[in-house]
C-alpha atoms as one frame of an Amber mdcrd trajectory, in Angstrom:
protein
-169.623 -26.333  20.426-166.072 -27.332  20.530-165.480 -30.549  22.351-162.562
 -32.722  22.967-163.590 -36.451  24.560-161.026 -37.869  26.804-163.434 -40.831
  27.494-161.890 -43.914  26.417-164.501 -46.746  25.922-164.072 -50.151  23.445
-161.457 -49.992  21.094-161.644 -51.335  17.400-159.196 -54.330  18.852-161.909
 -55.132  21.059-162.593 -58.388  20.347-165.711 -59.852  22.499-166.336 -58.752
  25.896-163.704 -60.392  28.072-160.667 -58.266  28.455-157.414 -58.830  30.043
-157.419 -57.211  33.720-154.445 -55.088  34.568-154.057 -52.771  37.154-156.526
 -50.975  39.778-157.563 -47.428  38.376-155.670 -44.971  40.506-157.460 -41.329
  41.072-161.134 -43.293  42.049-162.614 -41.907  45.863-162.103 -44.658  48.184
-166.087 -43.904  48.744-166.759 -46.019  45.046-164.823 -49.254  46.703-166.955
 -48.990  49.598-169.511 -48.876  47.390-168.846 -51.770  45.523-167.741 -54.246
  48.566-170.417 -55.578  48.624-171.221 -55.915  45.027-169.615 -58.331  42.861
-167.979 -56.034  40.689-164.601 -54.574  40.836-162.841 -51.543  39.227-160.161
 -51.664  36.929-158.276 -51.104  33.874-158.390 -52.914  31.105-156.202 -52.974
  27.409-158.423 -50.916  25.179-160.950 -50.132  27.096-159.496 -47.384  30.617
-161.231 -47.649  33.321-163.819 -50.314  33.519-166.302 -52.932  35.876-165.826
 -56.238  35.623-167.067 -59.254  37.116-165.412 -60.748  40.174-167.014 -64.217
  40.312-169.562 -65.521  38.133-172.996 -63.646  38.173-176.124 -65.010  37.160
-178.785 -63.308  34.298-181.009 -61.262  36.507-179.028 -60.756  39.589-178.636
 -56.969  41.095-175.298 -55.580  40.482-175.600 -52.689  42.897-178.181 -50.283
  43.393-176.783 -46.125  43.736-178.202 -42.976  44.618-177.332 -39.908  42.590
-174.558 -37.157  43.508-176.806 -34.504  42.191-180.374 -35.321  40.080-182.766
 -32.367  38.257-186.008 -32.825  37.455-187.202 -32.143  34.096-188.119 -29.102
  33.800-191.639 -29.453  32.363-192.801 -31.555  35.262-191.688 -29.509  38.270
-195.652 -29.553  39.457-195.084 -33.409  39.373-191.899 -34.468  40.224-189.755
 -34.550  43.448-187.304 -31.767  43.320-184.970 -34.168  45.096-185.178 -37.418
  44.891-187.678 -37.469  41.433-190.641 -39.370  42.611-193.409 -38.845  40.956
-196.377 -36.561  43.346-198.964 -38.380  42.119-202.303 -36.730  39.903-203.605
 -35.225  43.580-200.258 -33.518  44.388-200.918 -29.944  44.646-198.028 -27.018
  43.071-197.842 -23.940  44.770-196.399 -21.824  41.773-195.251 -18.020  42.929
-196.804 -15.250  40.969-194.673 -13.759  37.916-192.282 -10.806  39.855-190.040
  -8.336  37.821-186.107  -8.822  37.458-184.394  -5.881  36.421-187.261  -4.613
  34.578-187.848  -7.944  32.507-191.145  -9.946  33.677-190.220 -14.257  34.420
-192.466 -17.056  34.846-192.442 -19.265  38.337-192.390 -22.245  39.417-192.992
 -23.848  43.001-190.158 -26.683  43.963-192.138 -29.810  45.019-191.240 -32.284
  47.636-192.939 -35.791  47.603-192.631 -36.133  51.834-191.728 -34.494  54.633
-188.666 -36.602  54.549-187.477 -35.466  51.145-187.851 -32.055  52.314-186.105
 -32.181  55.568-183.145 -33.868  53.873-183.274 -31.421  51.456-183.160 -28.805
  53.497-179.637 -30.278  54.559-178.170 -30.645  51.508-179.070 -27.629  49.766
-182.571 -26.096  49.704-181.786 -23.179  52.151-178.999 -21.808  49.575-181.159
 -22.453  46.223-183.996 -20.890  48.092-181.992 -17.939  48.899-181.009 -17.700
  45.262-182.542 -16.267  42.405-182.121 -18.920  40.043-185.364 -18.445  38.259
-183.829 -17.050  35.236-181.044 -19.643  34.802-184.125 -22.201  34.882-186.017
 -20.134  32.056-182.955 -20.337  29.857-182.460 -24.039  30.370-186.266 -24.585
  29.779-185.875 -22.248  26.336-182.646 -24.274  25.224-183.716 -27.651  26.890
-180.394 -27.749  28.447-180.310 -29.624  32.079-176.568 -29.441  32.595-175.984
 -26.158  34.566-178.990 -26.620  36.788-176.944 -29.732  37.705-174.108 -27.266
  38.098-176.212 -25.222  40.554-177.791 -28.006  42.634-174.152 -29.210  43.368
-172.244 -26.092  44.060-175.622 -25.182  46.540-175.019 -28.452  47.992-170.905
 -27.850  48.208-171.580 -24.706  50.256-173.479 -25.892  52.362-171.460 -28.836
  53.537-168.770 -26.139  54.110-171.252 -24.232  56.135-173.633 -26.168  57.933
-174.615 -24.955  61.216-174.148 -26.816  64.303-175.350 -30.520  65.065-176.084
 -30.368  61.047-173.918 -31.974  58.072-174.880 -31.844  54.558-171.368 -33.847
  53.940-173.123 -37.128  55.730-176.709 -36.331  55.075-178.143 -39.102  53.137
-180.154 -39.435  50.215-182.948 -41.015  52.297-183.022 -42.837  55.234-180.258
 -45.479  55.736-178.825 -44.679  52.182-175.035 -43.086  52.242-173.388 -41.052
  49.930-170.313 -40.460  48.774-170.493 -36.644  48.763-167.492 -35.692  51.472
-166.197 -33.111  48.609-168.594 -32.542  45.835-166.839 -30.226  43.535-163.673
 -31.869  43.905-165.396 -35.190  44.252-166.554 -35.490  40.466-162.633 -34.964
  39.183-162.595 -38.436  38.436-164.786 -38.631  36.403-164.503 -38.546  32.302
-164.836 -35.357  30.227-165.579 -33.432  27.366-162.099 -31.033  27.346-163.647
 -27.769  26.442-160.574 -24.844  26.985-161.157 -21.431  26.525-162.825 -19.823
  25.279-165.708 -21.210  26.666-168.620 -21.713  24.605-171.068 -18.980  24.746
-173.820 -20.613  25.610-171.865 -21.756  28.921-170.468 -18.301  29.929-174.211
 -16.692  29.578-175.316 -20.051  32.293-173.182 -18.724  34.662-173.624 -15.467
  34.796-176.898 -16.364  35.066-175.683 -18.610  38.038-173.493 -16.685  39.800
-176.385 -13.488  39.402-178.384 -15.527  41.713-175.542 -16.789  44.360-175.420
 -12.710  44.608-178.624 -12.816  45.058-178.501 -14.820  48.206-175.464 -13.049
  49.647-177.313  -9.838  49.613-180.583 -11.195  51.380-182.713 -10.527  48.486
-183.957 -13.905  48.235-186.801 -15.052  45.792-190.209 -15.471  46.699-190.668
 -19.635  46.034-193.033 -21.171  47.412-192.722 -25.692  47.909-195.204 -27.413
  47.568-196.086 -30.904  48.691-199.062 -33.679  48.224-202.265 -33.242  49.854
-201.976 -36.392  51.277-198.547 -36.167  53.079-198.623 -36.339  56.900-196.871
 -33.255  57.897-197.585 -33.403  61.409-194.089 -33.609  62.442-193.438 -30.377
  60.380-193.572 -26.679  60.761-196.235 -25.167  58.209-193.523 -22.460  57.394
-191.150 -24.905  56.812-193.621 -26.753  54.385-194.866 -23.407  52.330-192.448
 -20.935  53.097-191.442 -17.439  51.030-188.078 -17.781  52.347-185.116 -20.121
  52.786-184.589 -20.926  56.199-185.277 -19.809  59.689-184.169 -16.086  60.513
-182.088 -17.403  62.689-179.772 -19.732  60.127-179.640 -16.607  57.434-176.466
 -15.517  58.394-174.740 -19.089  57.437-176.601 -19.365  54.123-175.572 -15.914
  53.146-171.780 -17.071  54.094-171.765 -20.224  52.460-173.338 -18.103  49.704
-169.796 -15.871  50.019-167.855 -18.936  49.632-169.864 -20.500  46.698-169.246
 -17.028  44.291-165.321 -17.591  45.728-164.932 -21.260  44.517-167.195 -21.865
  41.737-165.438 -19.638  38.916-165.837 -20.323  35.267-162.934 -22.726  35.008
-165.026 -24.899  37.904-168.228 -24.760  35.690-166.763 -25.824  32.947-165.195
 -28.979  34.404-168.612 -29.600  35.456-170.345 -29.348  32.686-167.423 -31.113
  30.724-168.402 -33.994  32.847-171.826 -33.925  33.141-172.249 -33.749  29.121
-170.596 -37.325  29.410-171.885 -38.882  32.865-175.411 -37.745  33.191-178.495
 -40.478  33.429-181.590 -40.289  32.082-184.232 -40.797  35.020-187.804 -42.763
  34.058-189.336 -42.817  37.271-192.923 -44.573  36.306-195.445 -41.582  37.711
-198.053 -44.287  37.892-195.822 -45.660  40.891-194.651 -49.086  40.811-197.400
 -51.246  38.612-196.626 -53.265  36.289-197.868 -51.131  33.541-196.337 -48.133
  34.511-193.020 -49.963  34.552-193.748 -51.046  31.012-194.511 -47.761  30.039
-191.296 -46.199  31.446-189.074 -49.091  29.345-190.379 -48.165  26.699-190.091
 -44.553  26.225-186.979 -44.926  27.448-185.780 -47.468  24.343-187.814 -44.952
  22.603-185.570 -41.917  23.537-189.452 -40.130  24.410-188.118 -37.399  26.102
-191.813 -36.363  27.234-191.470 -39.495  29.807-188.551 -38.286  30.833-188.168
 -37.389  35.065-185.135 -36.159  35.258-181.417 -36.419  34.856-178.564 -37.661
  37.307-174.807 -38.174  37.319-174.205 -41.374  39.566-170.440 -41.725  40.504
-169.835 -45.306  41.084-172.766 -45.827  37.718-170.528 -43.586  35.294-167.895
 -46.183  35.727-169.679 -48.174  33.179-168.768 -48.258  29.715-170.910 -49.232
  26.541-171.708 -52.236  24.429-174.148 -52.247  21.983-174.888 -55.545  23.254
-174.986 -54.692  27.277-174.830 -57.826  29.738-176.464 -55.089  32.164-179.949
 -53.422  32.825-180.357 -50.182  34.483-183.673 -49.639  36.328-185.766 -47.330
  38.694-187.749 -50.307  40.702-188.505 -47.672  43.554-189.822 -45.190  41.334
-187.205 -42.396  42.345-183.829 -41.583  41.389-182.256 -44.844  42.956-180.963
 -46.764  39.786-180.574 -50.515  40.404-177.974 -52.542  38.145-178.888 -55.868
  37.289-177.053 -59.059  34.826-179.056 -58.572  31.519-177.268 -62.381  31.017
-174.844 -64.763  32.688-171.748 -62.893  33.220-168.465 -64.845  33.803-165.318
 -63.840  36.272-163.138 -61.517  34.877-165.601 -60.700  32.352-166.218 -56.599
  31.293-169.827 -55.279  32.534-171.096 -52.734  30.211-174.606 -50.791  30.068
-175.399 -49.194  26.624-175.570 -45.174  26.740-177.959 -45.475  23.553-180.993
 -47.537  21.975-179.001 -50.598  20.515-181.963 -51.427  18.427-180.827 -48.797
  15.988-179.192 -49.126  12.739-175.116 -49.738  13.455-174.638 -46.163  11.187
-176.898 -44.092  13.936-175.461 -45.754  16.585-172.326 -44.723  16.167-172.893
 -41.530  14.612-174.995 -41.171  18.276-171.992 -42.087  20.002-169.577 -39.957
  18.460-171.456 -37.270  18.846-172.698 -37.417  22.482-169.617 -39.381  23.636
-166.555 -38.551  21.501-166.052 -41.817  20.534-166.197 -45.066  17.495-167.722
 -47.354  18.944-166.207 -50.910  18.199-168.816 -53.461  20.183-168.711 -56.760
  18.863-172.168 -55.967  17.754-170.894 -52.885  16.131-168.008 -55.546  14.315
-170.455 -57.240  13.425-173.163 -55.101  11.546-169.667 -53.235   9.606-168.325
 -56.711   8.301-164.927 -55.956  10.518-163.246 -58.834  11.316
């Protein structure tokens, strides 16, 4: 695949971690400084280094950063039985999957597979943001192909521009634009497709790599799919223990995506997704998400202490087994690396919330990296690692260091 980075990270002039401030990054969502207000971070740009965190007053080892919920999160595809469709919770070993039987799409036979919900909540909110046009959509053989190639990226792609259409087509006294992620948590999600501009890319003109342009035919096959009613026959599915009292059984178990009575606007919104989300769209997604996507290790043993301990370390590991999901967090993608990070990334709640902490003493002024990689490895994978997934040399002091480089 042909890519050109445009992410700019540490420089080989980088020398330490404390960089001189310049200038406010211009082209950032004023949604990110709301974010961060009351954090005690602060973007900016820095010599060598683009866009950047840094500290604003002196921050002690251990102390939360900020805490973020996802733009648009995927579960990993081999544990859709287990994990929340939305918000990547883990079921539990009792949760039940409702998978659909195996139907026939223009003459070729796919495999199924139910969308789970962990609560009533998720679902509901869900249901806002952009269940009623994935339901609608036969997506089921864009999710076989990313399952054969392992790929996560344009299911990403198809969560977002479901949620996009929605927001531009919610029916009255609803708003997938200020639905949250869960109760009391905002996000910034006022213009989705345009809202993840920002962010840094792999430049991939055309022509498109193959591999993308089959995706989105695949895509925009089901978004057709939805505008002409045809909509597949998925089932959710939910935990036997959930109290769904407060919810309709159809809406819990359903073969369709939405009440008759809201079809009309999900076949619209469905109109205006095929309108906006052409190839050129796709690939600026995928551009981005290649470089801004998080790996999600949600413990599925809930919060214990051993499950936590399980999650760190198939995460350091790279086990991609343990894996829950994958997210792009706005505000989170501002981060660049160090091989020698002064912060932690974490999933406390056992969801897709990621909570940034001080891995040390940080000092005002001072640049707040995470590292995209396992720093434990030899300085040779690293940054063959980096340059390959990132587009970039890598010149960490720890990198300096391990090459003899002054």
């Amino acid at each position: 695949m042909r890519r050109i980075f445009t992410r700019q990270l540490f420089s080989r002039s980088t020398s330490g971690t404390r960089q001189l401030q310049t200038e406010a990054p211009a082209g950032i969502p004023q949604a990110l400084f709301d974010l961060l207000e009351p954090s005690p971070l602060a973007l900016s740009v820095l010599s060598g280094a683009g866009r950047a965190l840094v500290s604003r007053r002196p921050i002690h080892q251990g102390q939360r950063l900020f805490q973020e919920w996802p733009l648009v999160c995927v579960p990993a595809l081999s544990k859709q039985d287990k994990i929340c469709h939305r918000c990547l919770a883990a079921l539990g070993n009792d949760a039940q999957s409702a998978a659909r039987p195996e139907v026939q799409t223009d003459g070729s036979t796919h495999s199924t597979h139910a969308l789970c919900f962990c609560t009533p909540t998720c679902y509901a909110a869900a249901m806002q943001e952009y269940l009623p046009i994935y339901l609608a959509s036969n997506l089921q053989q864009l999710e076989d192909e990313c399952r054969r190639t392992q790929e996560h990226f344009p299911l990403l792609a198809a969560k977002l521009i479901c949620s996009e259409a929605l927001t531009q087509h919610s029916p009255a006294g609803t708003s997938a634009a200020t639905s949250t992620l869960l109760a009391g948590q905002s996000s910034p999600r006022s213009s989705l497709m345009q809202g993840i501009d920002f962010l840094s890319y792999a430049n991939t003109p055309p022509p498109y790599p193959e591999e993308w342009v089959s995706t989105y035919s695949l895509l925009i096959h089901g978004l057709r799919t939805a505008v002409s009613g045809h909509h597949s026959d998925r089932k959710l599915s939910r935990s036997p223990d959930d109290d769904l009292s407060h919810v309709s059984a159809s809406n819990v178990v359903s073969r369709g995506p939405a009440p008759a009575s809201s079809e009309g606007y999900v076949r619209e919104a469905a109109q205006w997704a095929l309108k906006h989300a052409d190839m050129a769209w796709y690939a600026r997604a995928l551009g981005r998400f290649h470089v801004n996507s998080f790996r999600v290790d949600a413990p599925e043993g809930g919060g214990s202490s051993d499950s936590l301990m399980a999650a760190a370390l198939a995460a350091i590991a790279g086990d991609q087994n343990q894996r829950s999901g994958s997210a792009v967090y706005l505000l989170a993608s501002m981060f660049n690396h160090s091989c020698t990070p002064n912060a932690d990334i974490s999933f406390p709640v056992c969801n897709s919330q990621a909570v940034f902490t001080a891995a040390r003493d940080i000092e005002p002024g001072e640049q707040v990296c995470i590292s995209y990689i396992n720093a434990d490895l030899p300085v040779d994978v690293r940054r063959q690692q980096l340059q390959f997934a990132y587009g970039f040399d890598c010149g960490c002091p720890k990198c300096m260091e391990d090459l003899g480089t002054p």
